[in-house]
C-alpha positions as CSV (number, residue, x, y, z in Angstrom):
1,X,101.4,94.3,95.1
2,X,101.9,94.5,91.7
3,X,105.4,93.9,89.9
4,X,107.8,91.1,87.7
5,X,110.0,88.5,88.6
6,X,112.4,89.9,90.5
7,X,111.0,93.2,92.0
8,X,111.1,93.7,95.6
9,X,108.5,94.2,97.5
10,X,109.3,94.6,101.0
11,X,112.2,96.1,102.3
12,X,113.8,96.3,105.4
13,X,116.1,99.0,106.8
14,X,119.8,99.7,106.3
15,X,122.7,97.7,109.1
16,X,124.0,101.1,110.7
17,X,127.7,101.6,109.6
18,X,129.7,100.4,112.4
19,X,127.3,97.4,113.4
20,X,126.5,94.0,112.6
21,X,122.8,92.5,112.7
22,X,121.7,89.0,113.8
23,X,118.2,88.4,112.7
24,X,116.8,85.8,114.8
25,X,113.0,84.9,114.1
26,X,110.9,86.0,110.6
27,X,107.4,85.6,110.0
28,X,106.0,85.9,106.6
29,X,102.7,86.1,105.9
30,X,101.5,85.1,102.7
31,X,98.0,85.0,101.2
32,X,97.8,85.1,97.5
33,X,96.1,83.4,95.3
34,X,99.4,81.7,93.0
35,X,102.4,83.5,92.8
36,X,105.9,82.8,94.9
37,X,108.4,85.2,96.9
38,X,112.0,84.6,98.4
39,X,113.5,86.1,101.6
40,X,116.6,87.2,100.6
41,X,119.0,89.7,101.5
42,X,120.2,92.7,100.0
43,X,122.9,95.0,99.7
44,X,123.1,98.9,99.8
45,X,122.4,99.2,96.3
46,X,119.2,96.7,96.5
47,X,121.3,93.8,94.8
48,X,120.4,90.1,96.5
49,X,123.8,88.8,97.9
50,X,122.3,85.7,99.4
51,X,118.9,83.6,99.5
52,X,117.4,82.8,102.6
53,X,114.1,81.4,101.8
54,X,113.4,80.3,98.0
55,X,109.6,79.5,96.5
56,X,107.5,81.1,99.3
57,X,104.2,79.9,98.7
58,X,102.1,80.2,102.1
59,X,102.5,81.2,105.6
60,X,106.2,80.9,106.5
61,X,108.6,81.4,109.5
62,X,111.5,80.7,111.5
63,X,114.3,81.5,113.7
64,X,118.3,81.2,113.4
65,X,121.3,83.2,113.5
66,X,121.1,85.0,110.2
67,X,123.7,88.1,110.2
68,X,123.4,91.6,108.6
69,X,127.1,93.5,107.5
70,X,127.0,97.3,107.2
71,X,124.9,98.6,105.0
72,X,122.9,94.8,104.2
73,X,119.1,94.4,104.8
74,X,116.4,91.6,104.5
75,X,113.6,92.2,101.8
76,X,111.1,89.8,99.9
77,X,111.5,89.3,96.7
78,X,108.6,88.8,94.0
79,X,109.8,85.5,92.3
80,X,106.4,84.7,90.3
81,X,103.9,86.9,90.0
82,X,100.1,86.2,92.1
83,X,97.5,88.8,93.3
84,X,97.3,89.0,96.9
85,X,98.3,90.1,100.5
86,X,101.7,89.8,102.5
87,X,103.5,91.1,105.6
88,X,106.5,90.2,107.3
89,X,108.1,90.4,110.5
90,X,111.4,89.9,111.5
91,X,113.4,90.7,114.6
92,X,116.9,90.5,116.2
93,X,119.6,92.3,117.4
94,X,122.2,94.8,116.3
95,X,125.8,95.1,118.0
96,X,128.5,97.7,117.4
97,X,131.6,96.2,115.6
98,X,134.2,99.5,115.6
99,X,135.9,99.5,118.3
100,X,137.5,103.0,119.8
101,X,141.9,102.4,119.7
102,X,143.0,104.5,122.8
103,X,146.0,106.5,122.4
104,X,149.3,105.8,124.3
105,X,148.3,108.1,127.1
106,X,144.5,106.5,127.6
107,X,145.7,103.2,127.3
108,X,148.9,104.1,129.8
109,X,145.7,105.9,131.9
110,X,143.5,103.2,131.3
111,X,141.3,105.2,130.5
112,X,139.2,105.9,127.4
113,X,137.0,108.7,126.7
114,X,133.9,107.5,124.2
């Protein structure tokens, strides 16, 4: 991959509206020959909001509780410039965070319709 300071490189998809992510584990696989990356997290509009991982140099993972808002994703970052290979691998979970307001009838009912 070619690119500046900056640039990123890999990017992963979108939060659905109306959910929340949790990534748990990442890999990142990193064989270049110089050069450094950062896991980071972006917004709808590809603008980092928060660093995970700074200064990637070599093979890196880990696991924890990381959590995606609507519209946020996970991407790597070219922070200094190498020639090389990488791949990364994250997973997780996603959970729906609107929640359906019965009317006065349903709720009288309790019943909801989805």
């Amino acid at each position: 991959v070619a690119g500046t300071a900056g640039d990123l490189i890999v990017v992963g998809p979108s939060c659905p509206a109306g959910f929340m992510g949790t990534i748990q584990d990442f890999n990142v696989t990193f064989g270049t020959a110089g050069g450094t990356v950062e896991l980071v997290i972006v917004d709808s509009n590809n603008q980092v909001i928060n660093f995970l991982v700074k200064a990637i140099t070599a093979n890196q993972n880990g696991s924890g509780a990381t959590v995606l808002q609507d519209g946020q994703r996970l991407a790597v970052r070219l922070n200094t410039a190498g020639a090389g290979i990488i791949g990364v691998f994250c997973s997780g979970k996603i959970k729906r965070t609107n929640t359906i307001i019965p009317t006065v009838g349903e709720a009288a009912s309790e019943r909801v319709s989805f």
